[in-house]
C-alpha positions as CSV (number, residue, x, y, z in Angstrom):
1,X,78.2,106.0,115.0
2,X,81.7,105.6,113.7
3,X,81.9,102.5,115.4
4,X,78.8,101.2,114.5
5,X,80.7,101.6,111.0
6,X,83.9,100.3,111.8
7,X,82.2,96.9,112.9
8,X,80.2,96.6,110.0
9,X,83.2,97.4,107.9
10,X,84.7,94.6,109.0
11,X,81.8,92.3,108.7
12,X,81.5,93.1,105.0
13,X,85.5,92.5,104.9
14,X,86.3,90.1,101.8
15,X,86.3,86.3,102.4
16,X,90.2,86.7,100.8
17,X,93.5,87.8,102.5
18,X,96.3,89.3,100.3
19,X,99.6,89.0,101.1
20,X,101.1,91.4,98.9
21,X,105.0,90.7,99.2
22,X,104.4,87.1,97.9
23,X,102.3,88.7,94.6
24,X,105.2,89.0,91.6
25,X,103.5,91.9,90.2
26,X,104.1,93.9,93.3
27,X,107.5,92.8,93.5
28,X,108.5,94.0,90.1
29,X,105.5,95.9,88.4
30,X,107.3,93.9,84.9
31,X,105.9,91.5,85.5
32,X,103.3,90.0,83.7
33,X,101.6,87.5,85.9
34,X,97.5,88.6,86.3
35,X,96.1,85.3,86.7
36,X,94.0,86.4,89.4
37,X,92.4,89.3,87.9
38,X,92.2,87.2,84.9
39,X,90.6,84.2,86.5
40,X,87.7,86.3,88.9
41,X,84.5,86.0,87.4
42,X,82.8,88.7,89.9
43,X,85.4,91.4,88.9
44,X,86.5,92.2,92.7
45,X,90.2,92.1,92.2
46,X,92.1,95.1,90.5
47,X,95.5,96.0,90.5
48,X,95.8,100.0,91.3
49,X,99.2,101.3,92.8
50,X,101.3,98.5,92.4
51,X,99.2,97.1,95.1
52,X,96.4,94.0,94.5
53,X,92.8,95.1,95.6
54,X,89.8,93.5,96.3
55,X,86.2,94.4,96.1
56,X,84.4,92.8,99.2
57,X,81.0,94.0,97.5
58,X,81.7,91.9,94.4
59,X,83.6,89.1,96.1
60,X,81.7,85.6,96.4
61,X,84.4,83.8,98.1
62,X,84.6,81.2,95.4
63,X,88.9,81.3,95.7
64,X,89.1,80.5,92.5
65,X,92.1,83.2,92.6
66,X,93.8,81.6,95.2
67,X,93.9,78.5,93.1
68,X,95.3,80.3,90.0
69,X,98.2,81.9,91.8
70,X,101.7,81.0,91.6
71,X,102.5,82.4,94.8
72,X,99.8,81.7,96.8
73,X,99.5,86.0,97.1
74,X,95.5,85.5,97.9
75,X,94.4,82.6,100.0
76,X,90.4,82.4,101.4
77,X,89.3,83.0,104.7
78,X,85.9,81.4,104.7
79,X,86.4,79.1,105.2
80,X,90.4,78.9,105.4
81,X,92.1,75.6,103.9
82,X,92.2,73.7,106.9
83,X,88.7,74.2,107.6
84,X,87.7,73.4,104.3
85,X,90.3,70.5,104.9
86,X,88.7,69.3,108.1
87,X,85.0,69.4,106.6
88,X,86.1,67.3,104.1
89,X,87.2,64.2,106.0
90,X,84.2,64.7,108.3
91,X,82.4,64.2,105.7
92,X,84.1,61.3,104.3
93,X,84.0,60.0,107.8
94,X,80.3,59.7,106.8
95,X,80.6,58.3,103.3
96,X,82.4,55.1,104.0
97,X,86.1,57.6,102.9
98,X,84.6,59.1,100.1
99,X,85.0,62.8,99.6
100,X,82.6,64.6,97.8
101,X,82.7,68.4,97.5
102,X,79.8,69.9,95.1
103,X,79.2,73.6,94.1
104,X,76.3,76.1,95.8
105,X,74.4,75.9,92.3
106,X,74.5,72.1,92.3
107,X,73.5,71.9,95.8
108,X,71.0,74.5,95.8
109,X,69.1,72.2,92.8
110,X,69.1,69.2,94.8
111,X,68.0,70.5,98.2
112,X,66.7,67.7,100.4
113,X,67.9,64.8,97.8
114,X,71.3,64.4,99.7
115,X,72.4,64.1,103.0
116,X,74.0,66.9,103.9
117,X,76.9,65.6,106.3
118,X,78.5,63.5,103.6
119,X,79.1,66.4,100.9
120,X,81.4,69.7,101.1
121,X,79.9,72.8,99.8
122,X,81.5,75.2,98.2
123,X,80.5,78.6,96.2
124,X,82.5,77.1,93.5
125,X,84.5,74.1,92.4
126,X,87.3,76.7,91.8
127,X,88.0,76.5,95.4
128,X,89.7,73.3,95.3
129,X,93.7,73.1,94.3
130,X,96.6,70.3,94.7
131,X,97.1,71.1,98.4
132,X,93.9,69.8,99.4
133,X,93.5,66.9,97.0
134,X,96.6,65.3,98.2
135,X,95.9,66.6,102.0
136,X,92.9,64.0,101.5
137,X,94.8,61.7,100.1
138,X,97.5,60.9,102.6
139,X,95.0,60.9,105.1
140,X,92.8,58.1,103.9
141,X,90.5,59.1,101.8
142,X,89.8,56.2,99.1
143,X,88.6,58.9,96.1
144,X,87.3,62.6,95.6
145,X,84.4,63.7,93.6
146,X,84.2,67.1,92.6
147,X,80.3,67.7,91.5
148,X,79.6,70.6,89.0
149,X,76.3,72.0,87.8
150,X,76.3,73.2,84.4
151,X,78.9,75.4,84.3
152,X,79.0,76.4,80.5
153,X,76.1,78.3,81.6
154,X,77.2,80.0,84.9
155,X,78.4,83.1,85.5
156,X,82.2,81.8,87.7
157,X,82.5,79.4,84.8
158,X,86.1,80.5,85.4
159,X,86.0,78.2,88.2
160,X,85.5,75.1,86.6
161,X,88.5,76.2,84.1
162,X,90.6,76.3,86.9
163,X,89.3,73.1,88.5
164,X,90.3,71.2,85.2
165,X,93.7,71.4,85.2
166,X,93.9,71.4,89.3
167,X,92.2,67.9,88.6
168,X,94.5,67.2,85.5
169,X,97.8,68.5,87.5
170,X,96.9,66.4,91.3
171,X,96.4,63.2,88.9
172,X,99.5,63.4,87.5
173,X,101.1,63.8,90.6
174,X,99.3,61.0,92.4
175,X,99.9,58.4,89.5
176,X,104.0,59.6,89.5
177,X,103.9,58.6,93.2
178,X,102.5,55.8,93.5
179,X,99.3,56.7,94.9
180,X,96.0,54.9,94.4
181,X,93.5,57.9,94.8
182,X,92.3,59.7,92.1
183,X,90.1,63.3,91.9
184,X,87.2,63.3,89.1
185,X,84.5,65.1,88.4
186,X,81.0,64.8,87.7
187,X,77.4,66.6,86.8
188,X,75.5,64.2,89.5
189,X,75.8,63.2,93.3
190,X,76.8,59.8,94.0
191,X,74.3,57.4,95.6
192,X,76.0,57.2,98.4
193,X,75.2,60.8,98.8
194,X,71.7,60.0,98.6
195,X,69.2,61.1,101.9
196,X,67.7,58.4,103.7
197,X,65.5,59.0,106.6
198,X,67.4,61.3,109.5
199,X,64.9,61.7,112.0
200,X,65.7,65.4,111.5
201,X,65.0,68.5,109.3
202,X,67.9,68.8,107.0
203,X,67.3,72.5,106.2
204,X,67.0,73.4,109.6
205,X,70.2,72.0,111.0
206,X,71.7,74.0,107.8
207,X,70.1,77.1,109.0
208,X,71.4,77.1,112.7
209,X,75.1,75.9,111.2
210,X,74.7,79.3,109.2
211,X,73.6,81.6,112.1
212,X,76.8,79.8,114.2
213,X,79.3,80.9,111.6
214,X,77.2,84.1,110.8
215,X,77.6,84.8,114.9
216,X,81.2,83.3,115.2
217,X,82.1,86.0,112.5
218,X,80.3,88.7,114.2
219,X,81.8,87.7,117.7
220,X,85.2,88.1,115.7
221,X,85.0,91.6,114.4
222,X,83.2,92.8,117.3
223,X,86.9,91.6,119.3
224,X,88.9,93.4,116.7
225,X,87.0,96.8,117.0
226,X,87.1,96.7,120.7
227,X,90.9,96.2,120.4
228,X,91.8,98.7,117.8
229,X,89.6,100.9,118.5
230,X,88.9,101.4,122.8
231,X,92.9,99.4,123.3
232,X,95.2,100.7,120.8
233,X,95.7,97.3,119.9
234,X,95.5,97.7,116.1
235,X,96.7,94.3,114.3
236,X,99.6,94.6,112.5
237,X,99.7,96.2,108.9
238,X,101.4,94.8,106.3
239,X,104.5,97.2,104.7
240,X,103.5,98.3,101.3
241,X,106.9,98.0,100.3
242,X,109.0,94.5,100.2
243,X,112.7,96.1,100.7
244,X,116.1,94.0,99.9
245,X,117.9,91.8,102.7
246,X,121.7,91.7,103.4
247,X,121.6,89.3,100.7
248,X,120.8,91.7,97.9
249,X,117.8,89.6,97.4
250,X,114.0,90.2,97.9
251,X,112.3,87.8,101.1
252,X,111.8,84.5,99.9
253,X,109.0,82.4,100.8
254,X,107.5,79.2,100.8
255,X,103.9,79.6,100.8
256,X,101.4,76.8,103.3
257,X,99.8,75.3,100.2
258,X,103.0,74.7,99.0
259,X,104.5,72.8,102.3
260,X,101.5,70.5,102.2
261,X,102.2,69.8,98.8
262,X,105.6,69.0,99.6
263,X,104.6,67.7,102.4
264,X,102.2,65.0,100.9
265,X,104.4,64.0,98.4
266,X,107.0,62.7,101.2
267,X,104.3,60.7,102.9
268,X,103.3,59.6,99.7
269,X,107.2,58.3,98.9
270,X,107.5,57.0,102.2
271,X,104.3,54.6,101.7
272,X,104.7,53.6,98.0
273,X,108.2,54.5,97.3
274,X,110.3,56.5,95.3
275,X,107.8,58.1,92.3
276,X,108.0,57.2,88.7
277,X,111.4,58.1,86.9
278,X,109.3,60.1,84.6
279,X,108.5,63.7,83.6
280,X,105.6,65.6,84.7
281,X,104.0,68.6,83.4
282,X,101.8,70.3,86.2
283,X,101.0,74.1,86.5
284,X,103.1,73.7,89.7
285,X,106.4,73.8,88.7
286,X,109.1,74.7,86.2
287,X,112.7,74.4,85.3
288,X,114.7,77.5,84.9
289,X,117.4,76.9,82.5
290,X,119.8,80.2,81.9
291,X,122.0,81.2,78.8
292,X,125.3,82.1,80.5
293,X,126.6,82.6,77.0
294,X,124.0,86.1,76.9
295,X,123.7,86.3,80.2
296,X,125.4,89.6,82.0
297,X,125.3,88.4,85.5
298,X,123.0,90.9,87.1
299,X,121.1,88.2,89.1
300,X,118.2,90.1,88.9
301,X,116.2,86.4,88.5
302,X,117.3,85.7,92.2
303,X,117.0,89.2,93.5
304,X,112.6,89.0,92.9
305,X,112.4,85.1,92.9
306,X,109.5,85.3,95.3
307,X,110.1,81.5,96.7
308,X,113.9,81.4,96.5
309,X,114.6,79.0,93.8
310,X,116.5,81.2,92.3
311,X,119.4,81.9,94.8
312,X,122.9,83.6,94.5
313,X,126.0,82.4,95.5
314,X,129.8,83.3,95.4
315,X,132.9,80.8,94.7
316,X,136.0,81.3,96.4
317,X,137.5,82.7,93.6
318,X,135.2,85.5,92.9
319,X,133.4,84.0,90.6
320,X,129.3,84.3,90.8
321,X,126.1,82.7,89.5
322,X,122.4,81.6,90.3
323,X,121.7,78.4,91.3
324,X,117.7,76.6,90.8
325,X,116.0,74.5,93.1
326,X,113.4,72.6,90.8
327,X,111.4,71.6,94.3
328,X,111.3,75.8,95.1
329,X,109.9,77.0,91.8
330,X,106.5,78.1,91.6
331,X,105.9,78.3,87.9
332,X,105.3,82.2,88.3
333,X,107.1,83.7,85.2
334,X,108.6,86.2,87.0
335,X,112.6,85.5,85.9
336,X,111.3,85.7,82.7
337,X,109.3,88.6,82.4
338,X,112.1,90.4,84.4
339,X,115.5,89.6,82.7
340,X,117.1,92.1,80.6
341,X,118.9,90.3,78.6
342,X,116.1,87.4,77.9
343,X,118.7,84.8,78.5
344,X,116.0,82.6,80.7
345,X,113.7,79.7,79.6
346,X,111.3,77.8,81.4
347,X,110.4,74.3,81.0
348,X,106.9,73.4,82.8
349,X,108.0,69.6,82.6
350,X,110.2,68.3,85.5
351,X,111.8,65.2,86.1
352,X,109.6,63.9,89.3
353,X,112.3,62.6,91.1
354,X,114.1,66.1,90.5
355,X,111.5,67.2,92.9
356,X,111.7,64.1,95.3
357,X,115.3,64.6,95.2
358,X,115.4,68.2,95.3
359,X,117.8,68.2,92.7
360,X,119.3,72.2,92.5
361,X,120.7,73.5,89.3
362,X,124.4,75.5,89.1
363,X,124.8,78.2,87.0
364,X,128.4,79.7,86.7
365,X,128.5,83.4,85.4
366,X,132.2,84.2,85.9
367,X,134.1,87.1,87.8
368,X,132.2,90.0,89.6
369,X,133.4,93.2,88.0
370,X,135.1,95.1,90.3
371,X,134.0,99.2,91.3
372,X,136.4,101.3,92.8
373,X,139.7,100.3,95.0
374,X,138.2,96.2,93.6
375,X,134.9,96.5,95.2
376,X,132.2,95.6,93.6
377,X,129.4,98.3,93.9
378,X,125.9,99.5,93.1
379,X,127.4,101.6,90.2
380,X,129.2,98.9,88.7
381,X,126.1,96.5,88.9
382,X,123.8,99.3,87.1
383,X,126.2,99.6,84.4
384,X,126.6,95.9,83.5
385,X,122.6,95.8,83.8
386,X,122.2,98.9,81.4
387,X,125.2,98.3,79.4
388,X,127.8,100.7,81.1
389,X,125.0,103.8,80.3
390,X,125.6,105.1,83.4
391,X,127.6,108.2,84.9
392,X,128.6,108.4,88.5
393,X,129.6,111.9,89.7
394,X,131.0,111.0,93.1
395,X,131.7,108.2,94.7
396,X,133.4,107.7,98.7
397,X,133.9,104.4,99.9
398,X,134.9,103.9,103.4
């Protein structure tokens, strides 16, 4: 019986992974980034423990979560961003290089109107971010259409919030380099959309699709139980807790959606040129730009950066600072939320070619104070952070 339950445990498992070192709020619990909690219209995620949860009874897989995170924390698993990528140039294989990617309300309205091998279907709109726009876009696709029901009236109206400025933000991108692609959105298919005479039942083909992935999900769990559970061969669980490297920094990481990003962008330079000498406010990125004047040199803003573009480093003199990558930041908030002495700002417009260049910014922050026998120490660093408040009773050094 137990393993009756332990398969269908994992069958119910939510359509969302959550990788909990790259969340800022479980990296440093002050922060103040809940943009996922904030954005989920079904009310699956919570935050208990200094850990991210998820409901998979409340969860529709719309990702709209995925899309609202700086860090890329959450990302979908069905389907995962290269299968959604992969659907979507099949089906503008079929429509002449037109994507179009419509909701499950929309669809569900027009059933049998459209042919179904030319359109993407999602739960929600709010599935679709930058990565994937541009994905499409270096790979040929002449335009994408995102189509909406009326989503005023729906329940994951959060979705189409987010899919605003995702369309809004991959614009702006795509005009800064050059591109001639754009993503728009709409409340009606396109007639090229329209379904024309198959020789085949539509609905049908739909249904066997869904028993294939209902069975190819099955197939998968019913692996996993075997292995955890008649192998000892349990996968791999991730450490609660994100510990400090040699560095004296927190691991940094570049997230997948934020390669192909990247990524994109260089193909799109190397076919159209160097982008726009202009300045670009996306939701993507941000400029850290630090006060050394009330700034006390405690680096905690590179210790927790989750991507690294905040990043120490030491002159041969002794002297410290923090440099910033513009290319690296994630827009997350978390240097901010987390500096004791508030000596950070953030600009959310960049210089494009600051992140075509990937220009790095140099902070200087003076001398390391010195603990005993001219090491510097833990002890000395906790007093410059809290203002020298702190007693030592003992000390040894070796």
């Amino acid at each position: 019986m137990s393993d009756v339950l332990n398969f269908l445990a994992r069958l119910e498992a939510a359509p969302l992974a959550v990788e909990q070192r790259r969340c800022v709020r479980v990296r440093n619990r002050n922060a103040k980034c809940m943009r996922c909690l904030e954005s989920c219209a079904g009310g699956c995620i919570g935050y208990e423990d200094n850990e991210i949860t998820v409901d998979p009874t409340k969860c529709i897989g719309c990702g709209t979560c995925a899309t609202v995170c700086p860090t890329d924390a959450i990302h979908p698993k069905k389907p995962t961003d290269a299968e959604l990528a992969q659907q979507c140039l099949d089906a503008a294989r079929a429509n002449s290089g037109r994507v179009v990617i419509a909701c499950k309300n929309m669809l569900d309205r027009a059933d049998g109107l459209y042919d179904r091998s030319k359109v993407v279907r999602v739960p929600c709109l709010g599935r679709v971010d930058e990565s994937l726009v541009l994905h499409l876009a270096v790979c040929g696709a002449q335009s994408i259409r995102l189509v909406r029901d009326a989503c005023d009236e729906c329940a994951h109206k959060k979705g189409y919030v987010a899919c605003q400025h995702v369309c809004a933000s991959a614009n702006e991108l795509l005009e800064a380099w050059n591109a001639p692609q754009r993503v728009s959105t709409s409340q009606k298919l396109p007639g090229s959309v329209r379904a024309r005479e198959l020789g085949y039942d539509q609905s049908r083909r739909a249904f066997f699709a869904t028993v294939r992935e209902g069975t190819a999900d099955a197939a998968s769990a019913a692996v996993d139980t075997v292995c955890e559970d008649k192998l000892g061969m349990a996968p791999p669980k991730e450490d609660r807790f994100v510990h400090v490297d040699s560095r004296g920094t927190l691991p940094h990481e570049v997230s997948q959606r934020r390669k192909t990003i990247i990524g994109a962008l260089d193909v799109l330079e190397s076919r159209y040129g160097a982008p726009l000498d202009t300045m670009i406010d996306t939701r993507l990125w941000g400029e850290v730009l630090i006060n050394t004047d009330e700034c006390r040199g405690c680096r905690m803003c590179a210790t927790f950066c989750p991507t690294g573009a905040n990043f120490k480093f030491q002159t041969k003199s002794g002297s410290v600072g923090v440099k910033h990558r513009v290319l690296q930041c994630a827009n997350c908030r978390l240097c901010l939320d987390i500096c004791p002495d508030k000596a950070l700002q953030l600009s959310e417009e960049v210089f494009a070619r600051d992140i075509s260049d990937g220009v790095t910014e140099r902070y200087l922050m003076g001398a390391l104070q010195s603990g005993l026998d001219g090491h510097d120490t833990m002890a000395s660093s906790m007093r410059r952070l809290f203002n020298d408040n702190v007693s030592v009773s003992s000390y040894t050094t070796n």
